[in-house]
N, C-alpha and C positions, 0 to 999 in steps of 0.2 A: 504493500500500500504506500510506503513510501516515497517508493520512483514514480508511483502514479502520481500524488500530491508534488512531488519535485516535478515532474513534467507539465501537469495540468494547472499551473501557479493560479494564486486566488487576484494578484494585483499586477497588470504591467509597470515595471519599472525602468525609469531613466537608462541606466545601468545595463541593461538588454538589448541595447541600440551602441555601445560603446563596443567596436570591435566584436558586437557577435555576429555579423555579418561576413566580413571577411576569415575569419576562425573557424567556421561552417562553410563556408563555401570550398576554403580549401580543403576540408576534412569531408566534404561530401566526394562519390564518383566522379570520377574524370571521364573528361573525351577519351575512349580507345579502352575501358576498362570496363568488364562485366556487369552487365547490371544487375546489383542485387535480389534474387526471385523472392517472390512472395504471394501469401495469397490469402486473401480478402473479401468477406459478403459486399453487394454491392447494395444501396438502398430496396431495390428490385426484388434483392432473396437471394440471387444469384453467388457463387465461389466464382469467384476472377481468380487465375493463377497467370503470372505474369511470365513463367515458360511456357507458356501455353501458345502461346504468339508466335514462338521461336520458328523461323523457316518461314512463314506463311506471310507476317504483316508487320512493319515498322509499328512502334508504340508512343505517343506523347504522354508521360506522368507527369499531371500536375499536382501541387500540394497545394492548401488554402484551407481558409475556413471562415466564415462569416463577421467576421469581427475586423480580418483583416483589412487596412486598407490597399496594400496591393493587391490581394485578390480580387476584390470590388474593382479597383483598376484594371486587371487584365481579363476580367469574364468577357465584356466587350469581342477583345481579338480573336478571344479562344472562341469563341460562338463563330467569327468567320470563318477561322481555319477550318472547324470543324464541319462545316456547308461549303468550303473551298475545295477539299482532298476527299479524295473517294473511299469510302469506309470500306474496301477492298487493298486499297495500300496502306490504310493510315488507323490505325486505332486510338482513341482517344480515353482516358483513364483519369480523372480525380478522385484523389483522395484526402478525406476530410482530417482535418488535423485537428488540434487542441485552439483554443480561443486565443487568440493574440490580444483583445481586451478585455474580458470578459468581465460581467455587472451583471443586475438583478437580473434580469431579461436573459441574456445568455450566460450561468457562470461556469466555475471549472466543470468540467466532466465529470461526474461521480461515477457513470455508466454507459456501457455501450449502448444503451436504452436514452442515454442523454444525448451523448454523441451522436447518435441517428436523427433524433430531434432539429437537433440546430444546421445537419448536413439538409435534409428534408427545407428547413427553412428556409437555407443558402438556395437549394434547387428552385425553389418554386421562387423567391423573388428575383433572382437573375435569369431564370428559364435557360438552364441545366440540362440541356436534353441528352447527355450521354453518362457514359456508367461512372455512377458517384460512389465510391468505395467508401466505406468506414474502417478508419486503422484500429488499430489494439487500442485498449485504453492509457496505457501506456508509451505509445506513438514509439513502437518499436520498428517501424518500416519508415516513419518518419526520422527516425534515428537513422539509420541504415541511410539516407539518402540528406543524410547533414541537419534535418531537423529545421532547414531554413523557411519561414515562413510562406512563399510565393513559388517555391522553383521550380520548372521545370526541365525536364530529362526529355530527348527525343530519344528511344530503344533501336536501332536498325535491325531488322531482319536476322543477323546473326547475337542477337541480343548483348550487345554490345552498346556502349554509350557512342553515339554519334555527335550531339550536341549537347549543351544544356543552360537552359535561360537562367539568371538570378531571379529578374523580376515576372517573369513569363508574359516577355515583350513579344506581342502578337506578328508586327512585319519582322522582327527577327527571327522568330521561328519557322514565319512560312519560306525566307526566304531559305531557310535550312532544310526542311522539305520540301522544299522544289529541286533545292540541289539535291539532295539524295535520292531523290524517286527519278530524277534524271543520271544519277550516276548507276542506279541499280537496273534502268531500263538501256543504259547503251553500254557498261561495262559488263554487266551480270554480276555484279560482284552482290555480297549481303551487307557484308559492311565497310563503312568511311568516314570519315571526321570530317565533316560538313564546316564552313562559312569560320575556317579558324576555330573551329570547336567549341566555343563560348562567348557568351553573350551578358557580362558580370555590370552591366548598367540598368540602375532605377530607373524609370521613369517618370522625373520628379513630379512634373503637371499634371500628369493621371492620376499618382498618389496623391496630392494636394488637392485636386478634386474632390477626391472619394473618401478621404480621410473620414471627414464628419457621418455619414451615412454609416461608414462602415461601421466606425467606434459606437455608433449610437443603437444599431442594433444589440450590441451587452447592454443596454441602459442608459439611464441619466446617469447614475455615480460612475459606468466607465468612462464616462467624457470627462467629470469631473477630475476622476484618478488620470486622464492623460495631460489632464490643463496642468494640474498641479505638480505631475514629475517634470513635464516639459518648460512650465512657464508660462512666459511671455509666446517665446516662439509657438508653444503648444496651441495659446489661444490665436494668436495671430492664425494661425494654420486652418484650425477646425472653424474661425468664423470668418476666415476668405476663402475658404474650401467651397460653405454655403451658402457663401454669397454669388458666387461665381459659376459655380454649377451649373446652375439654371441658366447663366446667360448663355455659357458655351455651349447646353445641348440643347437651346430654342435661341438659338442665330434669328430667326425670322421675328418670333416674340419682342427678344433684347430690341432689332433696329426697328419695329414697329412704334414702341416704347420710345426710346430714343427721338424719332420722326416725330413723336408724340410731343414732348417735350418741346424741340426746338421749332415745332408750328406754334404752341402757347406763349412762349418766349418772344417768336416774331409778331404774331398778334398782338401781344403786351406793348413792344416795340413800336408797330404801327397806330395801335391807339393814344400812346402818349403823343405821338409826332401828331396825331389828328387833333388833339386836342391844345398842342400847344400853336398851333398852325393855325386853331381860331382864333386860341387867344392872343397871339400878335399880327391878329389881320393876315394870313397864309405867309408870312416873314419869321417862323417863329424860331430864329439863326440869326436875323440879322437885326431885327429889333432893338436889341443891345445898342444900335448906333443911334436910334431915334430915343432912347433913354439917356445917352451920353449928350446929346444935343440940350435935353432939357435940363443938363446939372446935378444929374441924380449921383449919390453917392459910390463905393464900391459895395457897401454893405447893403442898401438897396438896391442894388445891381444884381446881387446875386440872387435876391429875396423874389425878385420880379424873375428871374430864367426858374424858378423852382427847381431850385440843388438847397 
């Protein structure tokens, strides 16, 4: 029970962001090295065993879990790749990990009865449509594969690592399977280390997007627990995250809004100029010099332009 509770942490911490990133990444599988088998009920009911693939179909594992923000960030790409490659070359595979924020709403995993829960929840508000695995409760396959919050692995045919994302950057990995479904259809070969083998970049603006949604599915106190390990920077994030969101996934919205605006503005505009334009006889610019004629001060000079 212990390495469950050490795995399934009850608060994110500052401290978790400091070099565990890069310490995971390199302790996870490399390009050109076996990929760990394992095998896993999938939401469905279904055992996925991940030799099972071997010979027949290249594999994408991704890891995530609702809480995250880069996986809220990268569901997006993964929905295109997964309607871009033919599910005859390309298998597609998530698996559900432990909470990266977890709060009332979503907290640690007490059970794979929990775990299935919040995977179920991930599916349906992102629409999920391929096989969502639940790991051990102790994220023993998430171990096995560095334990990094977001990453994904491309499997080649000879069940070997061909690629593998940090963040599970969607045009990084298609462009990885493109290359490899073209090298395996004009070499013959099963396996190859695709596009430099790795692809160890966040992508910051996705995550900065998606932060807020993400965290706030754990609750109100996970947001609260990430403002307060983070800060300033933490709030800054989570409330330009949500402010911004909405403009960049309704472009049409934002500049209708916008048009909106600077029509009120020009109308404001145009009615002062209508009304000052009676009140100095349609002069209402040069007026000023038939007030200078009669002696008037500066201080009623300016009282008369209405500043």
């Amino acid at each position: 029970m212990f390495g469950y509770t050490r795995y399934n942490y009850e608060r994110f911490r500052r401290e978790m962001l400091e070099g565990e990133s890069s310490g995971r990444w390199e302790r996870a599988p490399e390009p050109g090295d076996t990929a760990p088998d394992f095998e896993l009920r999938s939401l469905d009911g279904e055992t996925v065993k991940l030799s099972s693939y071997k010979g027949r179909r290249n594999v994408v594992i991704t890891f995530g879990s609702a809480t995250c923000p880069q996986t809220a960030a990268s569901i997006a790409g993964l929905r295109g790749l997964h309607r871009e490659f033919p599910a005859a070359d390309v298998a597609f595979l998530f698996v559900y990990v432990r909470e990266a924020h977890p709060g009332a709403n979503l907290p640690p995993h007490r059970s794979l009865g929990d775990k299935a829960s919040a995977a179920m929840l991930l599916r349906d508000q992102e629409q999920i449509d391929w096989p969502i695995l639940v790991d051990e409760l102790g994220g023993e396959v998430h171990r096995l594969y560095g334990a990094l919050p977001n990453a994904s692995f491309l499997v080649d045919k000879s069940g070997r690592i061909a690629y593998r994302s940090l963040a599970s950057h969607g045009p990084s990995l298609a462009a990885a399977l493109e290359e490899l479904l073209e090298r395996e259809k004009e070499s013959g070969v099963d396996h190859a280390i695709v596009c430099g083998g790795e692809d160890a970049v966040t992508p910051s603006m996705k995550t900065f997007l998606n932060a807020y949604r993400a965290i706030e599915r754990g609750g109100y106190d996970a947001v609260v627990n990430f403002r307060g390990e983070l800060g300033m920077p933490g709030r800054a994030l989570l409330r330009g995250g949500r402010i911004a969101r909405p403009m960049v996934e309704h472009p049409a919205i934002t500049v209708g809004v916008a048009v909106g605006v600077l029509a009120a503005v020009g109308v404001g505009l145009w009615a002062g100029y209508a009304l000052r334009k009676k009140r100095f006889n349609n002069r209402p610019y040069t007026s000023w010099k038939k007030l200078e004629k009669r002696g008037m001060s500066e201080d009623e000079d300016y009282t008369a332009m209405g500043i």
